[in-house]
C-alpha positions in Angstrom: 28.8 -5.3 10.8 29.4 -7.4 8.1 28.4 -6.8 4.3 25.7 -9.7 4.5 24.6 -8.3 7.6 24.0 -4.8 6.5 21.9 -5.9 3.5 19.8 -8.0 5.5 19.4 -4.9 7.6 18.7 -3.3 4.9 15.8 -5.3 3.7 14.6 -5.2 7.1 14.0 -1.5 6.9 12.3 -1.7 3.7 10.0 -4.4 5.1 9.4 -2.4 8.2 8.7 0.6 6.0 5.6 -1.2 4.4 3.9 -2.5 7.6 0.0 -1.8 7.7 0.3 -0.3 11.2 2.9 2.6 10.0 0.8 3.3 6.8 -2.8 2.8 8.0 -4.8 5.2 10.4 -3.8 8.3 8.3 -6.2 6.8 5.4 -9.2 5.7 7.7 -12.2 8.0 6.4 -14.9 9.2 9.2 -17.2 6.9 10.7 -20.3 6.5 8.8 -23.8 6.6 10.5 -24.6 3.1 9.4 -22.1 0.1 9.7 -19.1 0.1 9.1 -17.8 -3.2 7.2 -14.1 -4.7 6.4 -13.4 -6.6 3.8 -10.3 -7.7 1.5 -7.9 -9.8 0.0 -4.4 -10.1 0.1 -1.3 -11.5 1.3 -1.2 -8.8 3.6 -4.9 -8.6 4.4 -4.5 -10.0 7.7 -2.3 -7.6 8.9 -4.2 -4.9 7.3 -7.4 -5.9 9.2 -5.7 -6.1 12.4 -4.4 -2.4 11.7 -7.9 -0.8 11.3 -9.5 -2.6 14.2 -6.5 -0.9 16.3 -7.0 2.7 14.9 -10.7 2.3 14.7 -13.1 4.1 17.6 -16.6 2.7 16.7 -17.8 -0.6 15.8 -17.3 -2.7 12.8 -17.4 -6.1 11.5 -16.1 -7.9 8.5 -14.1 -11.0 6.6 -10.7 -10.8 4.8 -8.9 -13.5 3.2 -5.1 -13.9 2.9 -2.8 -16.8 2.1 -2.4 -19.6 4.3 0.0 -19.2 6.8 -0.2 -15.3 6.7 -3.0 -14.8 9.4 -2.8 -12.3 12.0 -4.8 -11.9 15.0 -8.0 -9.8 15.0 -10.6 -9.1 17.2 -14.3 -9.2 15.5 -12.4 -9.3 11.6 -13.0 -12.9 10.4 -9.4 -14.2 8.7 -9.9 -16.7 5.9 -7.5 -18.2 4.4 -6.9 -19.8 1.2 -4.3 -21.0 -1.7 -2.1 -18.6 -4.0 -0.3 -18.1 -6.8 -3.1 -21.1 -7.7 -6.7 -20.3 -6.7 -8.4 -23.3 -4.8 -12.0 -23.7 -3.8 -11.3 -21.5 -0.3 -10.4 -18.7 -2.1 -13.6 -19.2 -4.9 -15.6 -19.7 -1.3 -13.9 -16.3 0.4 -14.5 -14.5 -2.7 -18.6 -15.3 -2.6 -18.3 -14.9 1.7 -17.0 -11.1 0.5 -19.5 -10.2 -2.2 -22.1 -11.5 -0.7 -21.4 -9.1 2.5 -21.1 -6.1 0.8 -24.2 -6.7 -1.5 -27.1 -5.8 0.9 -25.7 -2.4 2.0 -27.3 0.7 1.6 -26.1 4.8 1.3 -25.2 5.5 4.8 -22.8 2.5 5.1 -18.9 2.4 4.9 -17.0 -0.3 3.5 -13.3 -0.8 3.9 -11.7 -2.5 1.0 -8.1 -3.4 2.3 -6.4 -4.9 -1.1 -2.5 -6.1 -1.2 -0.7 -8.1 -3.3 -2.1 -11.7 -3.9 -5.2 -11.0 -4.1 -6.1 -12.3 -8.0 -5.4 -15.9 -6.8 -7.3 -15.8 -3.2 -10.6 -13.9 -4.3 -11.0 -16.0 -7.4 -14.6 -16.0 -8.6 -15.3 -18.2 -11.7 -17.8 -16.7 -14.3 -21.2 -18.6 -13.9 -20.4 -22.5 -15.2 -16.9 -22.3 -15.2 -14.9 -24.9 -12.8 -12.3 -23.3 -10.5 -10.0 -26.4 -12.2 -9.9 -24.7 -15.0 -8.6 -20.9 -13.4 -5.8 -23.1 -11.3 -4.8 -24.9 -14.6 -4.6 -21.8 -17.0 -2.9 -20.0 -13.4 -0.3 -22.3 -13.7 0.7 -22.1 -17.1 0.4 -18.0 -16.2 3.2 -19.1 -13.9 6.0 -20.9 -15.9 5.2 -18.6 -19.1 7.1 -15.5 -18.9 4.2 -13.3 -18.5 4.3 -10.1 -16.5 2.1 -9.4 -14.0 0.2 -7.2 -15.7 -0.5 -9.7 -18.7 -1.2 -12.4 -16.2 -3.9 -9.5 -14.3 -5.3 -8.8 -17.7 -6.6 -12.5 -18.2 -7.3 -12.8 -14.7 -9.6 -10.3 -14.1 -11.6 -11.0 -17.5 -12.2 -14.3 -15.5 -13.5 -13.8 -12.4 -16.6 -12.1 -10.9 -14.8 -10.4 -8.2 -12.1 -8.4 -10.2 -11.9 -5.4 -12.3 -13.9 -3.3 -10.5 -16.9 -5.6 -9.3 -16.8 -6.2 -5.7 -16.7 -2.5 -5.5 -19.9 -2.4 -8.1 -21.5 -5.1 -5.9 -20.8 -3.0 -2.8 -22.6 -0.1 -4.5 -24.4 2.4 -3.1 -22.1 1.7 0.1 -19.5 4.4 0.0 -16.2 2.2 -0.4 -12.7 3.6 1.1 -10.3 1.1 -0.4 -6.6 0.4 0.8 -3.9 -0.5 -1.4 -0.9 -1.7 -0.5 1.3 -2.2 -4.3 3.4 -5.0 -5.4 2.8 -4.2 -9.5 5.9 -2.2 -11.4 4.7 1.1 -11.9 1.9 1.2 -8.9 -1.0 0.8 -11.6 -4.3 0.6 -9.7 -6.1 -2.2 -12.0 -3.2 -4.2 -11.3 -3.0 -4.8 -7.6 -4.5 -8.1 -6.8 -6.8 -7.7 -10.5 -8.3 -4.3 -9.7 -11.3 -5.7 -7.4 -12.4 -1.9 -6.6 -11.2 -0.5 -9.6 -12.3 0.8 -12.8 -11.1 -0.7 -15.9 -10.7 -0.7 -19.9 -9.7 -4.3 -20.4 -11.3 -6.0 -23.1 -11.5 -10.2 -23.9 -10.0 -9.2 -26.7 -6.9 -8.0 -24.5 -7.0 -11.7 -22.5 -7.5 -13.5 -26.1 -4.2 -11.6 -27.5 -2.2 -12.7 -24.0 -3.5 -16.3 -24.3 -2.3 -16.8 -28.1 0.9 -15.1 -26.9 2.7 -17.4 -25.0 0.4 -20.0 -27.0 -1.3 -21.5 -23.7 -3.8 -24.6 -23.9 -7.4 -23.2 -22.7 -10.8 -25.5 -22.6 -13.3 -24.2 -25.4 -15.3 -22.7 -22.7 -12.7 -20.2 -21.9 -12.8 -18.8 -25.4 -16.5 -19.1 -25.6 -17.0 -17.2 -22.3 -14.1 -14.4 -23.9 -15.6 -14.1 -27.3 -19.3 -13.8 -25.6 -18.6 -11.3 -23.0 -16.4 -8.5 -24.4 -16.1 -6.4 -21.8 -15.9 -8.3 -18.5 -14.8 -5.6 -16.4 -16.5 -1.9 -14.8 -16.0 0.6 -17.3 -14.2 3.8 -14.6 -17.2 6.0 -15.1 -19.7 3.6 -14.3 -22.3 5.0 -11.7 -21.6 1.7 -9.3 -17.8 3.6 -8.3 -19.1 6.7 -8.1 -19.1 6.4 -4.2 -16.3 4.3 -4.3 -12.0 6.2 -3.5 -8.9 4.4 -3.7 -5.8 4.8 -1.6 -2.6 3.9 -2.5 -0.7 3.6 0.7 2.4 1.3 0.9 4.3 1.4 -2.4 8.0 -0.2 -3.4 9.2 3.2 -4.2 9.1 3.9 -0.2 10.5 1.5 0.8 13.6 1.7 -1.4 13.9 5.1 -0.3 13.8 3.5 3.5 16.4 1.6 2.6 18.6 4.2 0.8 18.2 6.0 4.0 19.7 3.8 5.9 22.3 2.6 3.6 23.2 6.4 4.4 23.3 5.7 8.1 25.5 3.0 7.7 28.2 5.0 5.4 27.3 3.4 1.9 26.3 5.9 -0.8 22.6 4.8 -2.1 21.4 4.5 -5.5 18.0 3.7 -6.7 17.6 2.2 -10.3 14.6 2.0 -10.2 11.5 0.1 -8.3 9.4 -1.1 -11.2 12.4 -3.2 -12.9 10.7 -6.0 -14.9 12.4 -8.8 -17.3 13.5 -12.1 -17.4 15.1 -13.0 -13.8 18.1 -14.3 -15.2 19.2 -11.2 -17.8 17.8 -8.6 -15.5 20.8 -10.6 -13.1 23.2 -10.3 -15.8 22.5 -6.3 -16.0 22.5 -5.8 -12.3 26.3 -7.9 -12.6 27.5 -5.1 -15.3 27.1 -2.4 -13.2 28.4 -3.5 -9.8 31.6 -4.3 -11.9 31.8 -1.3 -13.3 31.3 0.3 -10.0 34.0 -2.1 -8.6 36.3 -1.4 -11.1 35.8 2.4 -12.6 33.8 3.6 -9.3 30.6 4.5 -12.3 28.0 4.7 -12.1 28.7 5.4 -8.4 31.8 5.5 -6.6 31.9 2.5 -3.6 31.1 2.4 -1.2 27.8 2.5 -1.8 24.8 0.4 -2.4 23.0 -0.1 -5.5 18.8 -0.5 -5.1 16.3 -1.5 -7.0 12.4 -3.2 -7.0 10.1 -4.5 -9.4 8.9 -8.0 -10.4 11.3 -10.0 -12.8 9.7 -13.5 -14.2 11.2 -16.8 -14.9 10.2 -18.7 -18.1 10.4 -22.1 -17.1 11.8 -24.6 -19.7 11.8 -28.3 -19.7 11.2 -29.6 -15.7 12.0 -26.7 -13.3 14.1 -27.8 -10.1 12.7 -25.4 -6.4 13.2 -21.6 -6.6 11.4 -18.2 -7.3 12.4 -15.4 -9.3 14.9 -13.6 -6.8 17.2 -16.6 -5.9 16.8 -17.3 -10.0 18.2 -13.2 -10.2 20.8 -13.8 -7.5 22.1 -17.0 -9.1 22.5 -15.5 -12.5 24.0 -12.1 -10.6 26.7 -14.6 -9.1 27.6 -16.5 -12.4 28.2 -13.4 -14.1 30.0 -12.0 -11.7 32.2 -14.6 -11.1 33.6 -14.4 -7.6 34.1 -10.6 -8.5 35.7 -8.9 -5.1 34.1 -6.3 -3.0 30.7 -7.3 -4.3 27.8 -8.6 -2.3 24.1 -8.8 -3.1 20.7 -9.2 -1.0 17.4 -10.3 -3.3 14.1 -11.3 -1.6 10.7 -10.6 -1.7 9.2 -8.7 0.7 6.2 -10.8 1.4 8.7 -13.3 2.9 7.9 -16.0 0.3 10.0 -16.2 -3.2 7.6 -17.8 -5.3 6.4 -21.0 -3.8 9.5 -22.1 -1.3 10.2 -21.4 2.6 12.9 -18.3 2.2 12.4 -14.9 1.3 15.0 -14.9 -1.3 19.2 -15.1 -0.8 22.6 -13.5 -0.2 25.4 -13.8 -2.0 29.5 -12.5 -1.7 32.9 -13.0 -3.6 32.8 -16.9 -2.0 29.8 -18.3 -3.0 30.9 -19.9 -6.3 33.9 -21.3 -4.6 31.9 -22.4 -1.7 29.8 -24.7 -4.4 33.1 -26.5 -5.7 33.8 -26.9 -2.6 30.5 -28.8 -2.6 30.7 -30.3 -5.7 28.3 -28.4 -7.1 28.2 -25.9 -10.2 25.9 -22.7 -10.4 25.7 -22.6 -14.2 23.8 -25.8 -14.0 21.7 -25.5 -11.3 20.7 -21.9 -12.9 20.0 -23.7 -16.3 17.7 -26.4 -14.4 15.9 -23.3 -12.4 17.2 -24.7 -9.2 18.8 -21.8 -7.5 16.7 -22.8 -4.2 18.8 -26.4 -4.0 22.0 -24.5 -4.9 21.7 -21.6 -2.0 20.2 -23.9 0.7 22.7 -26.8 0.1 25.4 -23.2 0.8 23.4 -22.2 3.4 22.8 -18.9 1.9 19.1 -18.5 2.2 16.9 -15.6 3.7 14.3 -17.1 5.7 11.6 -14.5 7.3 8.6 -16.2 7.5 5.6 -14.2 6.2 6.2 -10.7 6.6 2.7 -9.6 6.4 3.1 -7.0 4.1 3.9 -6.9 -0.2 5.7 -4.5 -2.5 7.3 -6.5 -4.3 11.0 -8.0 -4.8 13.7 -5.9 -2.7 17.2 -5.8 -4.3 20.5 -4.4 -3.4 24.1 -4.8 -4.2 26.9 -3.4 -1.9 30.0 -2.8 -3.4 33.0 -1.5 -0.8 35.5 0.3 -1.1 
């Protein structure tokens, strides 16, 4: 097998390792004696739905939403679908078809959230007399910021009626039995997909700070709506979660370790940095470079051959106009300047979710050659990398990852094999 073809192995098992089927009939609660209801949001909610009707022995009914093209057959589960990273009036329409569900349910019903990465931009719910225009403009300037995920999730859910705990509180006294499947560094609960059946301290005043931050150009009735309502969110101890538990039960961590387990298989010695690795794509690249070199070189921090994991979410601050690519081709673009054709070195980055930012492939692959196989196209990395291009640069070398959807979400997947 060759390198390239063990680290798309690789990222195969770590995909695998985060499928809703493997992860989630161990977390289905008892059948209630009222109904039994689905709901959820998510790039893997599909997926998800489809899992629970499977492991599921009495009767249920529900509505999820996920991104377009990420549907997945269900039975008696209605499938929305709707825009993301930018929310658009499906998702606004999916996110009242969900609260509005959950709303007239009483004590003896179940409802089970499924929640996965996405979900902030498809269950968008503008506060009362705010246009969706204005969440998909202030989305997109999230976007080409810098901001983590986490700052982007701390204005989001200040701004819509379905996060930070409040389709949980609208589901209330319904006991909810919600499924969470992470893509956020660090596996924060509040975080996945804004928090929609989770408790939470945020403050306006936290989503003010973000917005005068990165200095980002809001209407007046943004501010207004901030400055009025200070505390947007479900406090944790209000009585509406009382009946509400939440299950974390996919998680990047797991599937590194999948991966590393393999890696084993195969002969390579594994070692995790790390899976909630955040930072500006193209340093966090430059770092990554450092280390295979001086693994290449001075066989430290490990000795090859072995492969080098790590997960997380890096972000790209766009500058000027922005050519086609997400964050992981950015990473791998800035991983193969650095290195500079360095021998023995190959590297895999994609994002699990089968999408890398807004484009058709999941991420890249790179080797010693694929500067050299550039010139040989006339073309030069450095400049495609300073125009944020690194889409154009790995399809026009035929280096892309292209999965499709995946169905599932825990983030970017990283690896760098260095032989002996």
């Amino acid at each position: 097998m060759s390198p390239a073809e063990i680290l798309r192995q690789l990222f195969d098992v770590a995909v695998s390792a985060a499928q809703p089927d493997h992860r989630i009939p161990e977390f289905l609660p008892t059948p209630p004696q009222g109904k039994t209801i689905v709901v959820g949001a998510g790039k893997s909610a599909a997926a998800m739905a489809r899992a629970v009707e499977q492991a599921w022995a009495t009767p249920l009914s529900g509505v999820v939403v996920t991104r377009y093209g990420h549907r997945a057959e269900t039975q008696v589960i209605e499938v929305l679908e709707a825009a993301h990273p930018v929310p658009d009036v499906h998702g606004m329409a999916a996110a009242k078809r969900i609260l509005e569900t959950v709303a007239p349910l009483g004590p003896d019903d179940l409802v089970i959230c499924l929640i996965s990465g996405g979900g902030s931009a498809l269950l968008t719910l503008p506060p009362e007399g705010m246009a969706l225009d204005v969440l998909a403009d202030l989305n997109r300037q999230l976007l080409r910021s810098g901001a983590d995920i986490g700052e982007m999730n701390a204005v989001r859910k200040n701004l819509s009626r379905s996060s930070g705990g409040r389709l949980a509180a609208a589901a209330y006294p319904a006991q909810v039995v919600s499924l969470l499947i992470s893509d956020v560094p660090g596996d924060d609960l509040r975080a996945i997909a804004s928090g929609p059946t989770v408790g939470d301290t945020a403050t306006a005043q936290d989503a003010l700070r973000i917005l005068q931050k990165y200095s980002l150009q809001v209407p007046t009735a943004v501010i207004n709506y901030l400055q009025e309502n200070p505390h947007p969110v479900v406090a944790p101890d209000d009585e509406c979660l009382s009946t509400t538990t939440n299950h974390l039960i996919a998680a990047p961590q797991q599937s590194l370790e999948a991966a590393a387990q393999r890696a084993q298989a195969l002969g390579y010695t594994p070692l995790i940095l790390g899976s909630a690795i955040e930072g500006e794509a193209r340093e966090v690249g430059i770092v990554h470079a450092g280390m295979a070199q001086q693994s290449a070189q001075y066989g430290q921090p490990i000795a090859p051959p072995c492969v080098i994991l790590s997960g997380g979410e890096t972000t790209v601050t766009v500058t000027g106009e922005a050519g086609k690519g997400g964050r992981n081709s950015e990473f791998l673009l800035s991983l193969a300047v650095a290195l500079q054709g360095q021998q023995k070195v190959w590297a895999i980055a994609c994002d699990t979710d089968g999408i890398d930012g807004s484009e058709d492939n999941a991420g890249a692959i790179i080797g010693p050659e694929i500067l050299q196989q550039g010139r040989d196209r006339g073309l030069n990395a450095s400049d495609f990398l300073t125009a944020h291009d690194s889409y154009s640069y790995f399809q026009k070398v035929k280096a892309l990852v292209e999965t499709g959807p995946t169905l599932t979400n825990v983030n970017d997947f990283r690896a760098m094999l260095i032989d002996a």
